[in-house]
N, C-alpha and C positions, 0 to 999 in steps of 0.2 A: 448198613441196610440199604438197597439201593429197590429203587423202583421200576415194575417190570414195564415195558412199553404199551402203550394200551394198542389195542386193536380198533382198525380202522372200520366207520360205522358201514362197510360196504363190506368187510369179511365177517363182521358180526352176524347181518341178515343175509349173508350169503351161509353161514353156518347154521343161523336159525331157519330159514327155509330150507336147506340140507334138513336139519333134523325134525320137522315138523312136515313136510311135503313128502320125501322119496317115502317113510313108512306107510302114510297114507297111501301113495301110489299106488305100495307095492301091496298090502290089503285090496286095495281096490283088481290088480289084476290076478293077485289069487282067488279070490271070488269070482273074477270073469273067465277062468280057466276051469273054477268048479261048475260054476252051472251053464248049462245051455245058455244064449242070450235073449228066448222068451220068459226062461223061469225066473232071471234080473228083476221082476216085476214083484217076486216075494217081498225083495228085499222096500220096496216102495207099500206094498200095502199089508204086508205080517201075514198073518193068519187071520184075523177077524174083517179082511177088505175094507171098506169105505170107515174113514175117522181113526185109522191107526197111526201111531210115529213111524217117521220114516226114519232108515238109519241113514247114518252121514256120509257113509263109503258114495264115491261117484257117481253110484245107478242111481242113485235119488236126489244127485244135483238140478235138477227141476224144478224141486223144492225150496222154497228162500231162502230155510234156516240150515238146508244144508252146506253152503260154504263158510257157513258162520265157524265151521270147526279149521279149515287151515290158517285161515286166518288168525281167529281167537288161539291156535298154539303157537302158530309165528311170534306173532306181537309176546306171549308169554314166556317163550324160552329167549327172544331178545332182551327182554325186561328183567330175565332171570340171572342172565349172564352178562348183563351188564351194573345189574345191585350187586348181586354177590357171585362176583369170580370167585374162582377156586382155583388153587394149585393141583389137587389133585383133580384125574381126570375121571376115576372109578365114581368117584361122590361128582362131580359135573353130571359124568352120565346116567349117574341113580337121577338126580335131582330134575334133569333132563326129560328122564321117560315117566317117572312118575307126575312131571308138570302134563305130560302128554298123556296121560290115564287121565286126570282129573278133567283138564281141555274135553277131551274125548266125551267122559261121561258128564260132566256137564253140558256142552251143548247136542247132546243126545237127550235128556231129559228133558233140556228148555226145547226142544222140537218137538218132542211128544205133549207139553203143557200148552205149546202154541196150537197144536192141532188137536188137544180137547182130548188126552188119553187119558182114563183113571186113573194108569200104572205107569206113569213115568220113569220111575227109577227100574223097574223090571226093564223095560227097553233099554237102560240104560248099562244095566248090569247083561244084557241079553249083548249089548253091542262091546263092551268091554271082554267077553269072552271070545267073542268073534275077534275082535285085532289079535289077542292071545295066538289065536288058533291060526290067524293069517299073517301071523311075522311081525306085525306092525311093532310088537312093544319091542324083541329081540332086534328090529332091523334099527328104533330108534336108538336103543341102546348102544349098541357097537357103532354106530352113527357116531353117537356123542360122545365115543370112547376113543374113537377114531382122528375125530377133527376139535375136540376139545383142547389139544396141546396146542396148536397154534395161537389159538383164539386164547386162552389163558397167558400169551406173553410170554411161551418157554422157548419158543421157536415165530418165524415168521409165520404170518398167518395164510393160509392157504387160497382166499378168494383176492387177495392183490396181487 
């Protein structure tokens, strides 16, 4: 039995920000391709104006708790792929997008509880359908499908 070489902590957060950032990005500029860049304001105040959650996508980085989401999946899928590697790269990348669903909807919730909303998990479930629709789960996915074999020690890793 021999032991796979670990990955260096500069391809690891090079792979977790690969997989935590470019989905968001890319959310972020499918949204900014669908709407005008006056109607961007939806996404900051919903439907009922003044006292709503904002969502986390970019248009509402104004907001404090919105960078709390790249952050809180970086540091999560580092953490994740550094407890428990895997060999395979299908379960990296299920475990991968599904950390990034949960990141997602929870700090979508904790932004709506910070800004006093009744229905937190509605905004949350509301923002989880939206990354669906804007690529972000499929883009983390194949993301982590993609550059998980290095980072799991079958091959060199791709950010050294």
């Amino acid at each position: 039995m021999t032991a796979t070489p670990r990955t260096s902590p500069v391809g690891a957060v090079g792979y977790a920000g690969s997989v935590a950032l470019v989905p968001w990005a890319l959310g972020a500029l499918v949204i900014a391709l669908s709407y005008a860049p006056e109607s961007l304001g939806l996404l900051v105040s919903g439907e009922g104006g003044e006292g709503t959650a904002a969502l986390v996508f970019p248009g509402a980085l104004s907001l404090p708790w919105a960078v709390a989401f790249p952050v809180a999946c970086l540091v999560t899928v580092l953490v994740l792929r550094w407890v428990r590697p895997t060999s395979s790269r299908p379960v990296a990348a299920a475990v991968d997008t599904a950390a990034y669903a949960v990141v997602l909807g929870v700090t979508t919730a904790t932004g709506a509880v910070a800004q006093g909303v009744g229905q937190p998990v509605d905004h949350a479930s509301l923002e989880l359908s939206m990354a669906f629709f804007t690529l972000q789960f499929p883009a983390c996915f194949v993301l982590s499908l993609v550059l998980s074999k290095p980072l799991l020690g079958m091959d060199r890793p791709v950010f050294d």
